[in-house]
Each structure stands twice: as C-alpha cells, then as structure tokens.
SEVEXKE-746030 format. One line per 10 residues: number of its first residue (from 1); for each residue x, y, z of C-alpha. Coordinates in steps of 0.1 Angstrom, whole numbers, plus 5000, padded with zeros to 4 digits. Layout:
// residues N
NUM	X,Y,Z; ...
***
This chain:
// residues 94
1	1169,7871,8387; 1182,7841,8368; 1215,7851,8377; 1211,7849,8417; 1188,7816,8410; 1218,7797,8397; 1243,7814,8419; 1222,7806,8452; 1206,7771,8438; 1226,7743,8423
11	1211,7712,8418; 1232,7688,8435; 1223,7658,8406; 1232,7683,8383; 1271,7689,8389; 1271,7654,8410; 1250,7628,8395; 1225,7611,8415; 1244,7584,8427; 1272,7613,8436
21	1257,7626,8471; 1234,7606,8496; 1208,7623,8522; 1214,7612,8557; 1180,7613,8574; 1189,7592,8606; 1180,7626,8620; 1149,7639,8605; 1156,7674,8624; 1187,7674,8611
31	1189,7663,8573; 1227,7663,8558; 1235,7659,8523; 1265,7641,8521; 1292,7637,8492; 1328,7618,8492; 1357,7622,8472; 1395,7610,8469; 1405,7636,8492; 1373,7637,8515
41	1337,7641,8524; 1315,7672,8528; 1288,7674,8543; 1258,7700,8534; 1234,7705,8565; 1197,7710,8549; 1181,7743,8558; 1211,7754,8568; 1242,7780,8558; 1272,7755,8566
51	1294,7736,8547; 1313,7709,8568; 1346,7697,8549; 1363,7669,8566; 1401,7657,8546; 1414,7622,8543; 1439,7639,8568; 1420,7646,8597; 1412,7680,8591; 1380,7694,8593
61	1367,7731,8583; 1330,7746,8583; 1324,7775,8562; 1292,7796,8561; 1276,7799,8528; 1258,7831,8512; 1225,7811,8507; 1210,7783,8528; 1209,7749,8515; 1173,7735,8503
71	1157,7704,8500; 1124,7695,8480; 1108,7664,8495; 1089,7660,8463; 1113,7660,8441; 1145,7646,8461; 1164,7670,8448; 1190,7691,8472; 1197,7725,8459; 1229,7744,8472
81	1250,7779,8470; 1270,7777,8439; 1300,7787,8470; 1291,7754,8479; 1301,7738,8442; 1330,7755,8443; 1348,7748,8478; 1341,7710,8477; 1353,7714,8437; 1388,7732,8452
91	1388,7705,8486; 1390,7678,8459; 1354,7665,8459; 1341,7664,8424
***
C-alpha cells in the first residue's frame, strides 16, 4: 500500500518547496496548481487527471496522469501522480 501511496501522491512542497508552485483559484470550479521553470510552466488541474505543459517555445502538450491530482483545503497541500514529478522533471521544470 505504501508503495501506490507515494507513487499516486506526491506532495507538491515536498519535491518543490512551498514557494515552488502557486494555486490559481480565480476559478473556484476550476483550481490549477501552477509551477514555472527555465524552460516552462505546467500546470496541474485539481481533481483532475491532466497535466498541461506549456514551453518557453510555444508548445503546449496535455498528458493524462494514472492518478488524479488532490488538494486538502486544510492543509494547503497539493498532492500529485509521481508521473506528474517526473514529466515536468524531464520538460525542464524542477
């Protein structure tokens, strides 16, 4: 069980920091957690499976993750498919 927990729910402040990701709530029925890096953004949609990665370039690519990505009002924290880590990591957003 602990395996699938940390392969389905990654604590964003964990790899990122907290000051490494922001929560866009301009859209309360549509919460994005949002992260930049030298060679881009991503952005995570909250309850959701997607993964939206847009390059300093122009070019933008939405993947469909093995887990949905969860947010715990309480706590702040954003929780996401390990997948996740590992695109942005490879997209240069880390």
């Amino acid at each position: 069980m602990n395996s699938i927990q940390n392969r389905l729910f990654v604590d964003l402040d964990y790899v990122y920091g907290q000051d490494g990701w922001e929560l866009d709530d301009s859209d309360p029925e549509n919460l994005v957690a949002r992260l930049s890096g030298k060679q881009g953004e991503a952005e995570l949609s909250i309850n959701k499976d997607l993964l939206t990665l847009k390059t300093k370039w122009g070019k933008d690519k939405t993947y469909n993750l093995e887990g949905v990505v969860v947010y715990t009002p309480v706590t702040g924290k954003v929780y996401v498919p390990r997948q996740a880590v590992n695109l942005m990591k490879l997209a240069g957003i880390h």
